[in-house]
C-alpha positions, 0 to 999 in steps of 0.5 A: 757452612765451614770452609776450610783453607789449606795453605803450603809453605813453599821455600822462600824464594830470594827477591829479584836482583839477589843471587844465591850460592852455598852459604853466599849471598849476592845482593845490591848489584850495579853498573853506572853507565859508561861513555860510548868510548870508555873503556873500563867500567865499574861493578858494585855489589854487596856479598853476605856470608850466610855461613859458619867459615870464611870465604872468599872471593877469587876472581871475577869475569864479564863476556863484555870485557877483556878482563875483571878484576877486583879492586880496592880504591885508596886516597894517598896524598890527597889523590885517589889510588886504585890497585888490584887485589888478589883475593876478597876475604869474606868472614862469616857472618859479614857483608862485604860492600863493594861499593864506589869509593871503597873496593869494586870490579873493574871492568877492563876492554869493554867490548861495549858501552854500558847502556842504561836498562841492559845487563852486564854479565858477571861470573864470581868465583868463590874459594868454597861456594864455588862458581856464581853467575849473576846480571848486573842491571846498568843504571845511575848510581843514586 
Protein backbone atom coordinates (compact mmCIF):
# COMPACT_ATOMS: atom_id res chain seq x y z
CA UNK A 1 0.00 0.00 0.00
CA UNK A 2 1.26 3.48 -0.80
CA UNK A 3 0.18 6.39 1.02
CA UNK A 4 0.88 9.55 -0.36
CA UNK A 5 1.06 13.02 1.93
CA UNK A 6 0.52 16.24 0.69
CA UNK A 7 2.08 19.12 2.37
CA UNK A 8 1.34 23.06 1.76
CA UNK A 9 3.72 25.79 2.43
CA UNK A 10 1.69 28.20 4.28
CA UNK A 11 3.44 31.70 4.48
CA UNK A 12 5.98 32.03 7.08
CA UNK A 13 4.32 33.58 10.12
CA UNK A 14 6.97 35.88 12.36
CA UNK A 15 7.43 34.24 15.66
CA UNK A 16 5.56 35.87 19.07
CA UNK A 17 6.90 39.39 20.06
CA UNK A 18 8.08 40.31 16.12
CA UNK A 19 6.07 42.87 14.50
CA UNK A 20 5.84 43.41 10.81
CA UNK A 21 5.18 46.65 8.58
CA UNK A 22 6.34 47.08 5.05
CA UNK A 23 9.89 46.47 4.90
CA UNK A 24 10.20 46.77 8.92
CA UNK A 25 10.70 44.60 11.40
CA UNK A 26 10.11 45.15 15.03
CA UNK A 27 11.89 42.49 17.15
CA UNK A 28 13.24 42.26 20.82
CA UNK A 29 10.60 44.24 22.83
CA UNK A 30 10.85 45.31 26.25
CA UNK A 31 9.86 47.39 29.21
CA UNK A 32 11.52 46.93 32.93
CA UNK A 33 9.17 47.45 35.38
CA UNK A 34 9.03 50.80 37.13
CA UNK A 35 8.23 51.87 41.01
CA UNK A 36 4.82 52.28 41.83
CA UNK A 37 5.72 56.18 41.88
CA UNK A 38 7.61 56.69 38.82
CA UNK A 39 6.91 58.57 36.36
CA UNK A 40 8.79 57.85 33.37
CA UNK A 41 9.66 54.77 32.09
CA UNK A 42 12.14 53.17 29.45
CA UNK A 43 11.08 50.96 26.11
CA UNK A 44 13.66 48.85 24.18
CA UNK A 45 13.33 47.24 20.93
CA UNK A 46 15.45 46.14 17.73
CA UNK A 47 14.09 47.40 14.40
CA UNK A 48 15.33 45.84 11.12
CA UNK A 49 15.07 47.43 7.75
CA UNK A 50 14.20 44.57 5.37
CA UNK A 51 14.35 46.75 2.56
CA UNK A 52 16.15 48.36 -0.19
CA UNK A 53 15.77 52.38 1.24
CA UNK A 54 16.37 54.26 4.13
CA UNK A 55 13.69 54.83 6.55
CA UNK A 56 12.82 56.12 9.60
CA UNK A 57 11.34 56.36 12.46
CA UNK A 58 9.50 59.54 13.42
CA UNK A 59 7.73 59.42 16.44
CA UNK A 60 6.49 57.31 19.02
CA UNK A 61 3.36 57.13 21.65
CA UNK A 62 1.81 54.63 24.46
CA UNK A 63 -2.05 55.32 25.91
CA UNK A 64 -0.01 54.93 29.25
CA UNK A 65 1.72 57.88 28.88
CA UNK A 66 1.53 61.57 28.41
CA UNK A 67 4.25 61.63 26.13
CA UNK A 68 6.95 59.17 24.17
CA UNK A 69 9.81 60.06 22.77
CA UNK A 70 12.98 58.86 21.46
CA UNK A 71 15.83 59.15 23.05
CA UNK A 72 19.76 58.84 22.73
CA UNK A 73 21.84 58.47 26.21
CA UNK A 74 25.40 60.16 26.00
CA UNK A 75 28.24 60.03 28.89
CA UNK A 76 29.54 63.56 28.90
CA UNK A 77 32.27 64.02 31.59
CA UNK A 78 31.77 61.11 33.43
CA UNK A 79 27.85 61.70 33.70
CA UNK A 80 25.31 60.27 31.54
CA UNK A 81 23.39 62.71 29.52
CA UNK A 82 19.92 62.08 27.79
CA UNK A 83 18.49 64.16 24.91
CA UNK A 84 15.40 63.71 22.64
CA UNK A 85 16.09 62.97 19.25
CA UNK A 86 13.78 63.92 16.19
CA UNK A 87 14.06 61.51 14.12
CA UNK A 88 15.81 57.51 13.79
CA UNK A 89 17.52 56.95 10.84
CA UNK A 90 17.22 53.24 9.64
CA UNK A 91 19.47 52.22 6.75
CA UNK A 92 18.67 49.31 4.50
CA UNK A 93 19.82 46.36 5.56
CA UNK A 94 20.42 47.33 9.24
CA UNK A 95 19.15 46.80 12.79
CA UNK A 96 18.92 49.31 14.89
CA UNK A 97 19.02 48.35 18.59
CA UNK A 98 17.39 50.51 20.95
CA UNK A 99 18.71 49.28 23.75
CA UNK A 100 19.84 50.36 27.67
CA UNK A 101 22.56 52.67 27.73
CA UNK A 102 22.62 53.73 24.25
CA UNK A 103 19.08 55.16 22.52
CA UNK A 104 15.44 54.30 23.57
CA UNK A 105 11.83 55.50 24.43
CA UNK A 106 11.22 57.49 26.99
CA UNK A 107 8.15 56.90 28.65
CA UNK A 108 6.97 60.51 30.23
CA UNK A 109 3.64 60.71 32.67
CA UNK A 110 2.92 57.30 33.19
CA UNK A 111 -0.74 57.18 33.71
CA UNK A 112 0.37 53.84 35.52
CA UNK A 113 3.20 51.81 37.22
CA UNK A 114 4.86 49.34 34.52
CA UNK A 115 4.10 45.90 36.26
CA UNK A 116 6.03 42.72 35.71
CA UNK A 117 3.50 40.34 33.12
CA UNK A 118 1.42 43.38 31.67
CA UNK A 119 2.01 45.04 28.21
CA UNK A 120 2.63 48.42 27.22
CA UNK A 121 1.16 49.75 24.11
CA UNK A 122 3.14 51.26 21.77
CA UNK A 123 2.47 53.11 18.46
CA UNK A 124 5.63 53.87 15.86
CA UNK A 125 5.41 56.02 13.17
CA UNK A 126 7.65 55.36 10.40
CA UNK A 127 8.38 58.01 7.47
CA UNK A 128 7.77 54.95 4.54
CA UNK A 129 6.27 52.02 6.38
CA UNK A 130 3.78 53.88 7.84
CA UNK A 131 2.01 53.35 11.33
CA UNK A 132 2.85 50.13 13.40
CA UNK A 133 1.41 48.91 16.72
CA UNK A 134 3.12 46.79 18.90
CA UNK A 135 2.72 45.14 22.80
CA UNK A 136 5.47 45.64 24.60
CA UNK A 137 5.94 42.69 27.52
CA UNK A 138 7.31 44.41 31.08
CA UNK A 139 9.67 42.54 32.45
CA UNK A 140 13.61 42.66 34.20
CA UNK A 141 16.10 43.55 31.75
CA UNK A 142 18.12 40.10 31.82
Amino acid sequence: MLLVCSLSAAPAEPPPGVYRVGHIQVSRLLAPPTPPTAGVGAVYLWITNNGGKADSLLAVSSAMAAKAEIHSSTMTQGMMQMRPIAALDLPPGVTVKIEPGSLHIMLQGLKQPLVAGSFVPLALEFRDAGMLLVQVPIKPLE
